[in-house]
PASEBA-1860 file (N, C-alpha, C; in nm, 3 decimals):
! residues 70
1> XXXXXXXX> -5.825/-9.907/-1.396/-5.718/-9.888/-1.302/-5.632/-9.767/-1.340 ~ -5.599/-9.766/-1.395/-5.524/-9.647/-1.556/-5.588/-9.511/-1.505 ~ -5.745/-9.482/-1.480/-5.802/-9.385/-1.467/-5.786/-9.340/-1.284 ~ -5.804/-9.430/-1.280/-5.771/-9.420/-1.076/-5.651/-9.357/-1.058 ~ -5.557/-9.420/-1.174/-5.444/-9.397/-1.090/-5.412/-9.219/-1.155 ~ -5.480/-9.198/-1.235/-5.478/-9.006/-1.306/-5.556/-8.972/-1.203 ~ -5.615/-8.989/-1.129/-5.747/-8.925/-1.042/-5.667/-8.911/-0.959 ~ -5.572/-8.981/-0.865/-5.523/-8.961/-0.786/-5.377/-8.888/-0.766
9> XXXXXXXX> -5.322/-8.876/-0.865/-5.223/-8.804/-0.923/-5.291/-8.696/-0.958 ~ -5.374/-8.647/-0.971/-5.444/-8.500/-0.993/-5.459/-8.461/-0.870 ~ -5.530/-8.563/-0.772/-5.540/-8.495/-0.650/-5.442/-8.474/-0.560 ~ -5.338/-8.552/-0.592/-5.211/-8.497/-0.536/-5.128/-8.398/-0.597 ~ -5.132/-8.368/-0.710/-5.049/-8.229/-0.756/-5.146/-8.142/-0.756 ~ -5.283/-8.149/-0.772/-5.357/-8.049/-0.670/-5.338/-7.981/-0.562 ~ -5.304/-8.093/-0.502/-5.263/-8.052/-0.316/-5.109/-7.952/-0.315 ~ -5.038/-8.014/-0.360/-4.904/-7.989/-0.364/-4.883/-7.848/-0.372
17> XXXXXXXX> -5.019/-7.829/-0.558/-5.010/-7.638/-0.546/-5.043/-7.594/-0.483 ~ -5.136/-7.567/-0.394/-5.250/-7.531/-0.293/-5.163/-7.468/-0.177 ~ -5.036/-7.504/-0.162/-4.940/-7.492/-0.021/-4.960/-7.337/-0.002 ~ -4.969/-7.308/0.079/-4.934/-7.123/0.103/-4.856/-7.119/0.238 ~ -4.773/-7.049/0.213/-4.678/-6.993/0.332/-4.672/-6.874/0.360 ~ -4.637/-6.826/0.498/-4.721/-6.713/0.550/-4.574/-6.660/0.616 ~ -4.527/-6.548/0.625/-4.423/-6.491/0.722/-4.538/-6.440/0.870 ~ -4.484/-6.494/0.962/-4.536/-6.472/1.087/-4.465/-6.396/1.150
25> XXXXXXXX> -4.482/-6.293/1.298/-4.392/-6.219/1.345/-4.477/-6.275/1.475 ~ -4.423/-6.317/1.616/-4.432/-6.328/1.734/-4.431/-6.244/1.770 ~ -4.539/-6.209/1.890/-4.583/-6.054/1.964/-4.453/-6.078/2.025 ~ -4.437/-6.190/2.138/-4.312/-6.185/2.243/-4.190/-6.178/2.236 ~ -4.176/-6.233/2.175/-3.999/-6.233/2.099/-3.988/-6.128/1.986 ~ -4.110/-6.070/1.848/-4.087/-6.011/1.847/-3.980/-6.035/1.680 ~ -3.917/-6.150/1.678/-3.910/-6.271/1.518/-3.989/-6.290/1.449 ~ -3.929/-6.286/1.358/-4.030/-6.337/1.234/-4.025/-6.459/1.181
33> XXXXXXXX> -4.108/-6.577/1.144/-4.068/-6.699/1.039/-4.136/-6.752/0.994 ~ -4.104/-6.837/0.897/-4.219/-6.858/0.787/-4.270/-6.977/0.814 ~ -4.410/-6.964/0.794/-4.468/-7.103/0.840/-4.583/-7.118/0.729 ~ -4.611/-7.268/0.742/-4.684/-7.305/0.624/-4.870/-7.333/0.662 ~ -4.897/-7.326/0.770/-5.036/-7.300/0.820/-5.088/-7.155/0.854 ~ -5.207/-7.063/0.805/-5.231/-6.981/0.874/-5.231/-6.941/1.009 ~ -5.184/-6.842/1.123/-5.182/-6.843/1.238/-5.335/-6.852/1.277 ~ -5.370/-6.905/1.373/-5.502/-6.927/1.484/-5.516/-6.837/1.602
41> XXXXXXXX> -5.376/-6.783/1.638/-5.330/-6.749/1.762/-5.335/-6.608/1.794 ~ -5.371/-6.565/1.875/-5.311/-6.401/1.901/-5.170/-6.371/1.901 ~ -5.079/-6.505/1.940/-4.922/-6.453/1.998/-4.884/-6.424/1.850 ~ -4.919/-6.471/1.750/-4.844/-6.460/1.622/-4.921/-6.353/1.496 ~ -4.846/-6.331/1.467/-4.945/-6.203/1.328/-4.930/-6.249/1.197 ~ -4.974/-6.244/1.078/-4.933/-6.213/0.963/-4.886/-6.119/0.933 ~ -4.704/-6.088/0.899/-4.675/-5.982/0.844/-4.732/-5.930/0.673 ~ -4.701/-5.808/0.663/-4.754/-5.798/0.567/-4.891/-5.868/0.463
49> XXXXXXXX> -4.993/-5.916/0.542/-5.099/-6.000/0.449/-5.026/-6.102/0.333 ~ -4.909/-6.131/0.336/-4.875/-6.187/0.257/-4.860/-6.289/0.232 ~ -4.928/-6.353/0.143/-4.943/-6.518/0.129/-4.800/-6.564/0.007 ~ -4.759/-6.706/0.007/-4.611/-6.732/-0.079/-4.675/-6.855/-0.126 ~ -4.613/-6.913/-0.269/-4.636/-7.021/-0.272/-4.545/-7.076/-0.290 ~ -4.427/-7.101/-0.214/-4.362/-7.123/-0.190/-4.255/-7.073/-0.088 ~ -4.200/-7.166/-0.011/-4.120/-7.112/0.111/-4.008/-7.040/0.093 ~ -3.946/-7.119/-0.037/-3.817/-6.958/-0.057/-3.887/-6.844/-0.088
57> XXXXXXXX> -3.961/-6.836/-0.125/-4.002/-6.692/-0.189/-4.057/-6.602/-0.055 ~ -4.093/-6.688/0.018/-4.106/-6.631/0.183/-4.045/-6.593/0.264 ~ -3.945/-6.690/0.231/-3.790/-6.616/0.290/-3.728/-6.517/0.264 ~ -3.727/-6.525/0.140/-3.702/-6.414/0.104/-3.762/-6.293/0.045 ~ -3.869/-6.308/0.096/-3.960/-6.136/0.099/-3.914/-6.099/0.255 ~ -3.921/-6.241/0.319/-3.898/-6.195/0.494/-3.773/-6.097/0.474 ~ -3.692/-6.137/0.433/-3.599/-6.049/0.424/-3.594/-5.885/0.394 ~ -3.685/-5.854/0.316/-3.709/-5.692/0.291/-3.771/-5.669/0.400
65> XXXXXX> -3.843/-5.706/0.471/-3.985/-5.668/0.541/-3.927/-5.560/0.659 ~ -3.955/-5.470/0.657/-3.893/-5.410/0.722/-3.929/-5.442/0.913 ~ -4.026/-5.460/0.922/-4.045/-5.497/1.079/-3.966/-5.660/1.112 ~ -3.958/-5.711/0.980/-3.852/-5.853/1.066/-3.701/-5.773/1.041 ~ -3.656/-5.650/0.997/-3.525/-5.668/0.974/-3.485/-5.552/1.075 ~ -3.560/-5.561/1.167/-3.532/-5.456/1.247/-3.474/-5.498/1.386
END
């Protein structure tokens, strides 16, 4: 039971690191924001190719980026 329960606690702080967050910019509007799934969509882009692992750190790159601070 002992071992199950490390197996599954691995696979959950596995998961946990794995997160990537993406700054997106909308063709229409033309905003930027950070989202935690890759876009699928045409309406939305990846700015800068840039992957985060973590959402503050997304935020705040969004912040330099020069096409969201425009």
């Amino acid at each position: 039971m002992i071992g199950a329960t490390a197996v599954a606690i691995s696979a959950f702080a596995g998961s946990a690191v794995a997160a990537e967050f993406y700054v997106v910019r909308d063709a229409t509007t033309k905003k930027c924001t950070v989202v935690d799934t890759k876009p699928t969509t045409t309406t939305t882009t990846i700015v800068d190719n840039g992957t985060f692992k973590t959402k503050t750190e997304a935020e705040t790159s969004m912040k330099t980026m020069k096409v969201c601070t425009e």
